[in-house]
C-alpha positions in Angstrom: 88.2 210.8 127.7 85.3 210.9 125.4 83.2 208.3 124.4 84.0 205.5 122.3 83.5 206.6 119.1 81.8 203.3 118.4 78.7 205.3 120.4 78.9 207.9 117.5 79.0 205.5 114.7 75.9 207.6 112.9 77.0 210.9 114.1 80.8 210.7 112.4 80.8 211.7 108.8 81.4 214.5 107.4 78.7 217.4 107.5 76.0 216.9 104.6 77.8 213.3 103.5 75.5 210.8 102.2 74.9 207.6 104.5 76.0 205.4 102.1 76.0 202.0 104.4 72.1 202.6 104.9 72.0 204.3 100.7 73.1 200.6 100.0 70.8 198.4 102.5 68.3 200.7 100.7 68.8 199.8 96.8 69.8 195.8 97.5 66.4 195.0 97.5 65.1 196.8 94.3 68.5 196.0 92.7 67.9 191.9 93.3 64.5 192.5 92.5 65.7 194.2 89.1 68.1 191.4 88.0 65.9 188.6 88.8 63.3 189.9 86.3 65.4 191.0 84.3 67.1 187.8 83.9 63.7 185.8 83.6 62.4 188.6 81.0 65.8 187.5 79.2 64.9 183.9 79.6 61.2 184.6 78.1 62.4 186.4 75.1 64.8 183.3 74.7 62.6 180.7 74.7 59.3 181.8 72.3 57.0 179.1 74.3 57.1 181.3 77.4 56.0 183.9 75.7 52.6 184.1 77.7 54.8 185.2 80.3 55.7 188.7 79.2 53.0 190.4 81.3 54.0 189.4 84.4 58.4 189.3 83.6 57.8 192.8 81.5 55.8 194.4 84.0 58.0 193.5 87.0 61.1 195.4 85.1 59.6 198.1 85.3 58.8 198.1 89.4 62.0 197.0 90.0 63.6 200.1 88.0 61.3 202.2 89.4 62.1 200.9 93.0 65.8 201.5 92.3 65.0 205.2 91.0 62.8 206.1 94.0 65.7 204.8 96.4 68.0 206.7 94.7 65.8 209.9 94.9 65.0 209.3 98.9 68.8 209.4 99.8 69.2 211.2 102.6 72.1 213.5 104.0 73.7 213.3 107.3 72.9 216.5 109.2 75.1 218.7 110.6 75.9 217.8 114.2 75.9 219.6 117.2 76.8 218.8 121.1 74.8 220.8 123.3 76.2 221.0 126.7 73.1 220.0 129.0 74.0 220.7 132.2 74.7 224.1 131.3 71.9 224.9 128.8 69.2 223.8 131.3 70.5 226.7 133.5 69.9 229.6 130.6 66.4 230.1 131.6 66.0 232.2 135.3 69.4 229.9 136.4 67.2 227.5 137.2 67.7 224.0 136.5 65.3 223.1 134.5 65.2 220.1 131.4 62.5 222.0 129.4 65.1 224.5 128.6 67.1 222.1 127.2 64.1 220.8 124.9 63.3 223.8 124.0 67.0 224.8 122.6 66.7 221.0 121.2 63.7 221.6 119.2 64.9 224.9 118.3 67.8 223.2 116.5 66.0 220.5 115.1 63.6 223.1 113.5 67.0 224.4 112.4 68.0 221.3 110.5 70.4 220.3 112.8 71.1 217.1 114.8 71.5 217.8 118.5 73.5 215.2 120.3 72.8 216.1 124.2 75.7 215.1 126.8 74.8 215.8 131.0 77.1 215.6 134.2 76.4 212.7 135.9 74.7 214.8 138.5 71.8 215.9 135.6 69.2 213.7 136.9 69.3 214.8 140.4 69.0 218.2 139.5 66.1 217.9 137.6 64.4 214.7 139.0 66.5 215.1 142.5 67.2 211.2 141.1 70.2 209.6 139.1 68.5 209.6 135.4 70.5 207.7 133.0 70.4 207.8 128.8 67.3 206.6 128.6 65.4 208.3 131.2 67.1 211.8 130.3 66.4 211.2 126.4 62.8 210.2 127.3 62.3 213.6 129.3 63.7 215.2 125.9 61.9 213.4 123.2 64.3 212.3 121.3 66.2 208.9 120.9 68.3 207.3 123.5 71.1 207.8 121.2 70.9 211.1 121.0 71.6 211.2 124.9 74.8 210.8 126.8 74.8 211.1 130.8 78.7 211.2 131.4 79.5 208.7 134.4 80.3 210.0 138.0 83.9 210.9 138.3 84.4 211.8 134.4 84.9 215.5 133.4 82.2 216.5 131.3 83.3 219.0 129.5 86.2 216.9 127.9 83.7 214.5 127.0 81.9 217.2 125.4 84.8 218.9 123.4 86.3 215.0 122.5 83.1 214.3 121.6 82.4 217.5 119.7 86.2 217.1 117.5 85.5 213.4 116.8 81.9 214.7 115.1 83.0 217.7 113.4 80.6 219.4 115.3 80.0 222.5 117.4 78.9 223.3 120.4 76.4 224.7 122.5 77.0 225.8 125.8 77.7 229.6 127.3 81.0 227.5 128.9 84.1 229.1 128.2 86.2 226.0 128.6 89.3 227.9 129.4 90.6 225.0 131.3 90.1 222.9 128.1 91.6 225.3 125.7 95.5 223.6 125.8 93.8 220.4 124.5 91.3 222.1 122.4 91.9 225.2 120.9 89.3 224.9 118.8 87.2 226.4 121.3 88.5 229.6 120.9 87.6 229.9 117.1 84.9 232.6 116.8 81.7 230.4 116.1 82.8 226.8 117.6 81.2 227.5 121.0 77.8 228.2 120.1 76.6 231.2 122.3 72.5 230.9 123.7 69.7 232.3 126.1 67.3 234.0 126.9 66.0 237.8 126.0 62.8 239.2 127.3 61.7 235.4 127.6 62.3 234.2 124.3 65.2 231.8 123.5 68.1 233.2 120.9 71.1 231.1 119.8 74.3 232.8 118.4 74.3 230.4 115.4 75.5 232.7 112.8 79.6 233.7 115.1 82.4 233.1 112.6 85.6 234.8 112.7 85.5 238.4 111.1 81.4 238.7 112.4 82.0 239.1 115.9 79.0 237.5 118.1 75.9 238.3 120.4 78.0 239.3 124.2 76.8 236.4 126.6 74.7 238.0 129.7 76.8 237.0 132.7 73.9 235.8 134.5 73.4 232.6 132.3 74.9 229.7 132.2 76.2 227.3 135.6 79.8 227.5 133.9 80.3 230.6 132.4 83.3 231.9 134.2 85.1 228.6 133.7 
């Protein structure tokens, strides 16, 4: 089963859709700040004696509507999501184990605008550490947050994970997996451009980003990839 979507709370909105829960933590503070001087430039203006204290109620309207138009401006949208399939990823380069390809598809996607969320057999750390590496550890070795990072527990099949977790965030994923064992559950798998094709040519790391149905795709070299043929 995949994760409890509880894990994914900031990785489950639609693709591009504002953050509105943060948006709002965001503007309560310039918006209390706003009425309060407003209310008190209201109460100056009401009572003439106060009057010397227009330059400081006047003055503070004005930061406080500026604060609420610069929050406004600095909203932020939820980037698209992706699951990359770290156990088989970090077996593109040479079919060698090795994490660095994994960072390197990472920050390859990053530069792409898109959020990686990276999910490993349990079996991850001993491959690459020869030592059970948990969240954490495996997120640390990636440079990016623990979040971001989900070490499947012994005994679960990761590539369910990855495909529940993958249709619960609207997102793709990366992996040179066929999950043909998978496809009953998840047909989705087996729309052009849902399984996100990678590896490497003459060295250099290329990621079939641009598959949808009707474009056909860049072919797979057999050679790549722990779980191509399953």
């Amino acid at each position: 089963m995949s994760p409890d979507l509880g894990y994914w709370s900031d990785f489950t909105r639609p693709l591009g859709e504002i953050d509105h829960g943060r948006y709002r933590a965001a503007m309560r503070i310039p918006a209390v700040l706003f009425l309060a001087s407003a209310a008190a430039l209201a109460a100056i203006i009401a009572r003439p004696e106060w009057g010397d204290f227009v330059v400081v109620a006047g003055p503070a309207v004005l930061a406080s509507l500026w604060l609420c138009w610069r929050s406004w401006r600095t909203r932020k949208p939820i980037l698209p999501r992706v699951v990359v399939d770290g156990s088989n990823v970090m077996h593109w380069k040479d079919g060698k184990p090795q994490i660095e390809t994994v960072r390197e598809v990472v920050t390859h996607l990053r530069a792409q605008g898109v959020d990686p969320v990276v999910m490993f057999d349990a079996n991850a750390g001993y491959l690459v550490a020869g030592r059970y590496q948990h969240d954490h550890a495996m997120a640390q070795r990636l440079g990016i947050p623990t979040k971001s990072v989900y070490v499947v527990p012994k005994g679960t099949p990761a590539d369910q994970t990855i495909l529940g977790a993958a249709r619960d965030m609207r997102a793709r994923v990366v992996s040179n997996d066929r999950f043909r064992d998978w496809a009953d559950r998840h047909p989705e798998v087996n729309s052009p451009g849902h399984v996100i094709r990678g590896g490497y040519d003459g060295g250099g790391l290329w990621l079939d980003m641009n598959a949808r149905a009707g474009q056909g795709g860049r072919p797979v070299p057999p050679a790549q990839g722990r779980k191509l043929a399953s």
